[in-house]
Rosetta silent file (secondary structure, phi, psi, omega in degrees, C-alpha in Angstrom):
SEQUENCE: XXXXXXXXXXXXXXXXXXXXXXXXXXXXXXXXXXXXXXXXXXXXXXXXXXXXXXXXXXXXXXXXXXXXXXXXXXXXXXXXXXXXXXXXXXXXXXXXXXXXXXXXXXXXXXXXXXXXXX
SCORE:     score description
SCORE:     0.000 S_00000001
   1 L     0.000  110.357  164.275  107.080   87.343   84.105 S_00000001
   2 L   -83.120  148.558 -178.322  106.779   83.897   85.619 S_00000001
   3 L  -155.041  168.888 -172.577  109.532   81.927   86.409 S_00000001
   4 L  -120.217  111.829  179.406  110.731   79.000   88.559 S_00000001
   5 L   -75.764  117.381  179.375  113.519   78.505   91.389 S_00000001
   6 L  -149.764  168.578 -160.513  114.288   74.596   90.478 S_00000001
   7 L  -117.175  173.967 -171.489  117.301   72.446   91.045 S_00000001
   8 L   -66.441  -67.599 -178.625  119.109   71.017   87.665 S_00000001
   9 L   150.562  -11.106  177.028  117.484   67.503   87.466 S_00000001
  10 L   -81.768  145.734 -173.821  119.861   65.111   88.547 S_00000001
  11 H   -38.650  -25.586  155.808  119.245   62.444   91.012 S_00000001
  12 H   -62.325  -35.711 -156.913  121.322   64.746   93.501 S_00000001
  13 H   -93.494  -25.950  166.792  119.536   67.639   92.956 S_00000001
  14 H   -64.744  -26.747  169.648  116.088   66.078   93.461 S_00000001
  15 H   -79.531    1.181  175.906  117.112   65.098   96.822 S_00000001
  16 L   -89.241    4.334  169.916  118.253   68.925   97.319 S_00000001
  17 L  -108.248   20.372  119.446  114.770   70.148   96.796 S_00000001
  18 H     5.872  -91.980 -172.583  114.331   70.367  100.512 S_00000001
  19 H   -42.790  -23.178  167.053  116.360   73.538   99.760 S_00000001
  20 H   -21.446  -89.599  169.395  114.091   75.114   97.679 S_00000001
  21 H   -21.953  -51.810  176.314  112.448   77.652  100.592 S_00000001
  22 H  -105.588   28.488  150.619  116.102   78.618  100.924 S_00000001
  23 H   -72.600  -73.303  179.165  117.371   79.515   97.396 S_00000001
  24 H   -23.011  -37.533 -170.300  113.963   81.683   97.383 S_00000001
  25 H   -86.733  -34.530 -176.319  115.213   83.447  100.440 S_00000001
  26 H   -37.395  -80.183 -143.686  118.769   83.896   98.762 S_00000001
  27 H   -59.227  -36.149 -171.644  117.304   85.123   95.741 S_00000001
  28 H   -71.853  -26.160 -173.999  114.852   87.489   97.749 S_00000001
  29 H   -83.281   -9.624  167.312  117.962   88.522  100.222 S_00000001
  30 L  -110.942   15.856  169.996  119.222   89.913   96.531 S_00000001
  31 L   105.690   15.520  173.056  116.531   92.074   95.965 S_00000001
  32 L   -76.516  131.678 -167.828  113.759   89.425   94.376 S_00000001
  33 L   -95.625  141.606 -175.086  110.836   90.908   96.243 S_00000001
  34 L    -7.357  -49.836  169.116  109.319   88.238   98.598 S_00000001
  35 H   -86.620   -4.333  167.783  106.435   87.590   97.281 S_00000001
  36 H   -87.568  -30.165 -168.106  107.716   86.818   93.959 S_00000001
  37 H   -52.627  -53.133  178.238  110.331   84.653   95.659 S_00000001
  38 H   -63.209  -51.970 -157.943  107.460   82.341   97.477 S_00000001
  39 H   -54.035  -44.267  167.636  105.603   82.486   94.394 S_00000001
  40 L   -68.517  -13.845  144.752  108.354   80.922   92.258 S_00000001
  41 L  -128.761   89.448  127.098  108.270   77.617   93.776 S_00000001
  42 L  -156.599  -55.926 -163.031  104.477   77.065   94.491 S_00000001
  43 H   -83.831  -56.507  169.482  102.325   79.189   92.116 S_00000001
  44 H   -56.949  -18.182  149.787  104.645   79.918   88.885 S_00000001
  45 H   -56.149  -58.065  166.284  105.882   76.289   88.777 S_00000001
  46 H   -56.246  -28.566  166.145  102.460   74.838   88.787 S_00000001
  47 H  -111.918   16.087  120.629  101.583   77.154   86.214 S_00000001
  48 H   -16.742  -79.143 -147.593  104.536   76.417   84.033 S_00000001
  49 L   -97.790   34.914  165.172  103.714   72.836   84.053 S_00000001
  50 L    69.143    1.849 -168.126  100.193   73.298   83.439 S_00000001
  51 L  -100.593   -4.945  166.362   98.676   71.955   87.058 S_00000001
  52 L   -45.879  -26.590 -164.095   97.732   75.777   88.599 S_00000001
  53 L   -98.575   10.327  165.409   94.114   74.747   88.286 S_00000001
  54 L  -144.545   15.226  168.369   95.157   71.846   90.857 S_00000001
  55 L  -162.711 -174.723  173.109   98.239   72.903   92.745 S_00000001
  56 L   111.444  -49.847 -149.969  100.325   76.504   93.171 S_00000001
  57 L  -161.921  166.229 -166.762   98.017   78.218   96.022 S_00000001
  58 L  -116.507   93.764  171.982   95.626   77.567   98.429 S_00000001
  59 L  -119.859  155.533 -159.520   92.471   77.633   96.897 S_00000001
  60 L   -79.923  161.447 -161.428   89.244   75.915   97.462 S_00000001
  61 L    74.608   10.229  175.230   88.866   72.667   95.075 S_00000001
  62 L   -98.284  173.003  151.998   92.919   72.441   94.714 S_00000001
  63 L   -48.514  138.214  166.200   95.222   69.917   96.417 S_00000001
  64 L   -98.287   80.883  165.170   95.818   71.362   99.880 S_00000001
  65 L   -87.830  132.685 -150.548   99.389   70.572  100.718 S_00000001
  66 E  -163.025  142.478  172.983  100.637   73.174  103.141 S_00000001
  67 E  -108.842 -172.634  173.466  102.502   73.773  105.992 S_00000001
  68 E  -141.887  156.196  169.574  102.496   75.726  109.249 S_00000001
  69 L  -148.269  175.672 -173.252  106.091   77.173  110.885 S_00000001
  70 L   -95.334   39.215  162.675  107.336   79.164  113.712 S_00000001
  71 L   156.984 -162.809 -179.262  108.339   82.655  110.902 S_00000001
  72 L   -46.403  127.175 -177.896  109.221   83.360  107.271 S_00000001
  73 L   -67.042  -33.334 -169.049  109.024   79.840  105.230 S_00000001
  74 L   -72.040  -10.950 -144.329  112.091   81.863  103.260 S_00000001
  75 L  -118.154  123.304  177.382  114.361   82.653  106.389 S_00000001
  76 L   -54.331  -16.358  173.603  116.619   79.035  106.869 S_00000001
  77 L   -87.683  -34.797  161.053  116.099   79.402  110.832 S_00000001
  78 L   -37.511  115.475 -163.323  112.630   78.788  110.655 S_00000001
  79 L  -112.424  112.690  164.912  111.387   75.453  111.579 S_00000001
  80 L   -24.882  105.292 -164.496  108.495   73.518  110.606 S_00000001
  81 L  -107.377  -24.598 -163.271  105.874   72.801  113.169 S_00000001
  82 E  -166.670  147.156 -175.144  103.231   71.081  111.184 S_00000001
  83 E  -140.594  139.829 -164.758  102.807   69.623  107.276 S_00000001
  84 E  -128.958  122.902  152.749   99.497   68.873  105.453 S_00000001
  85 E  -123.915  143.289  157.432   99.481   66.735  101.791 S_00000001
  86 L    58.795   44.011 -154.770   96.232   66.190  100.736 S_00000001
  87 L    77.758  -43.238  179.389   94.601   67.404  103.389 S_00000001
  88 E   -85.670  117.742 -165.397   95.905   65.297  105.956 S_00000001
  89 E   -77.798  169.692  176.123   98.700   66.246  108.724 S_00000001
  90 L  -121.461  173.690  169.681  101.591   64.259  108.693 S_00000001
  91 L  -109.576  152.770  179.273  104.090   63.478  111.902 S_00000001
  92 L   -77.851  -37.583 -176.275  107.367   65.043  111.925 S_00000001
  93 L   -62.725  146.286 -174.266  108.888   62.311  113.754 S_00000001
  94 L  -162.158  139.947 -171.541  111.317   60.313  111.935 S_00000001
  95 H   -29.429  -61.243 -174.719  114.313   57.778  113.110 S_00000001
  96 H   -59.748  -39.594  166.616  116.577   60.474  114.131 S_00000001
  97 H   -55.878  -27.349  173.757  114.110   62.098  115.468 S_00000001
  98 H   -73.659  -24.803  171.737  113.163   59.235  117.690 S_00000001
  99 H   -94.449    7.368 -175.909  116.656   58.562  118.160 S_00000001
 100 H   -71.671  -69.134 -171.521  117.446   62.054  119.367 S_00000001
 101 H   -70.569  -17.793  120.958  114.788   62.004  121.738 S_00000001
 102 H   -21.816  -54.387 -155.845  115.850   58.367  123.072 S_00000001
 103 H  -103.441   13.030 -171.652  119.330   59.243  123.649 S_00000001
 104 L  -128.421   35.161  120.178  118.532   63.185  125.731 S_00000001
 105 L   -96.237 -105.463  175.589  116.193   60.874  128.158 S_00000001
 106 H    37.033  -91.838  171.323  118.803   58.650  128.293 S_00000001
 107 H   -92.159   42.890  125.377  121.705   60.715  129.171 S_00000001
 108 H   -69.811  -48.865  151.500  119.351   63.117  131.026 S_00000001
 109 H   -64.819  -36.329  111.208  118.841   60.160  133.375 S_00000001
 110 H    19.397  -75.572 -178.204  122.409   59.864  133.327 S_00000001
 111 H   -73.351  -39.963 -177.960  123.145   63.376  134.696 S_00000001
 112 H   -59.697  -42.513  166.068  120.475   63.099  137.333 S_00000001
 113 H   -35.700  -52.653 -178.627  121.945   60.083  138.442 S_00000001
 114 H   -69.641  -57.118  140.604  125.166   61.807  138.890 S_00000001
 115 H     7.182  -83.993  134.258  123.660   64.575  140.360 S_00000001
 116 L   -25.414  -10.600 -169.802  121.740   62.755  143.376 S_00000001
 117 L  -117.149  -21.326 -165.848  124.784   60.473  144.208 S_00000001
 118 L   -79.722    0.000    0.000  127.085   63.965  145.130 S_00000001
C-alpha cells in the first residue's frame, strides 16, 4: 500500500515541511518499518502525484535532488553536511549561519584577549 507522510496544507504547515524526515522517524520509532518510512516522503508521494517517472528515487534520467548527512536522514540528531537540487550542490551557509560564525570569532578574540592580559 502506498501512502504519504504530508503536512495538512496550510501556509503553516508548508513551512513545517522541513519536518518531514522527522514525522517518518516518529512513525518508524512506532513500528513503520524504515524503509517504508523513507519511502513515504520521496518515492510514494511522487508516485501519488503522478511525477515517479521524474522524481521519488535516485535513478538515472530523474531529477537528482539529494542529500548527504553525518547518520539516519530519519533520526532528528542527524545533520546535513551537503544538499544537491538538480544536480548542483548548494551552500549551507545562511545569515545565521554567517552570523553565528561572526559572533564565536568575535568573542573567541574576546576570551583570548582576556586570557593574555592575566
Amino acid at each position: 500500500m502506498r501512502f504519504a507522510i504530508a503536512r495538512g496544507g496550510s501556509t503553516f504547515d508548508a513551512a513545517m515541511e522541513r519536518s518531514l524526515p522527522y514525522e517518518a522517524g516518529t512513525a518508524a520509532a512506532y513500528g513503520l518499518p524504515r524503509a517504508e518510512a523513507l519511502k513515504a516522503i520521496t518515492l510514494y508521494p511522487a508516485q501519488i502525484l503522478g511525477v515517479a517517472d521524474k522524481l521519488g528515487s535516485l535513478e538515472v534520467g530523474k531529477l537528482a535532488n539529494f542529500f548527504v548527512s553525518d547518520g539516519d536522514p530519519l533520526d532528528i540528531r542527524t545533520n546535513v553536511e551537503r544538499i544537491y537540487i538538480g544536480g548542483r550542490e548548494l551552500p549551507l551557509e545562511d545569515k545565521q549561519t554567517r552570523l553565528n560564525k561572526k559572533y564565536e570569532q568575535k568573542y573567541q578574540q574576546l576570551d583570548a584577549g582576556k586570557k593574555a592580559a592575566k
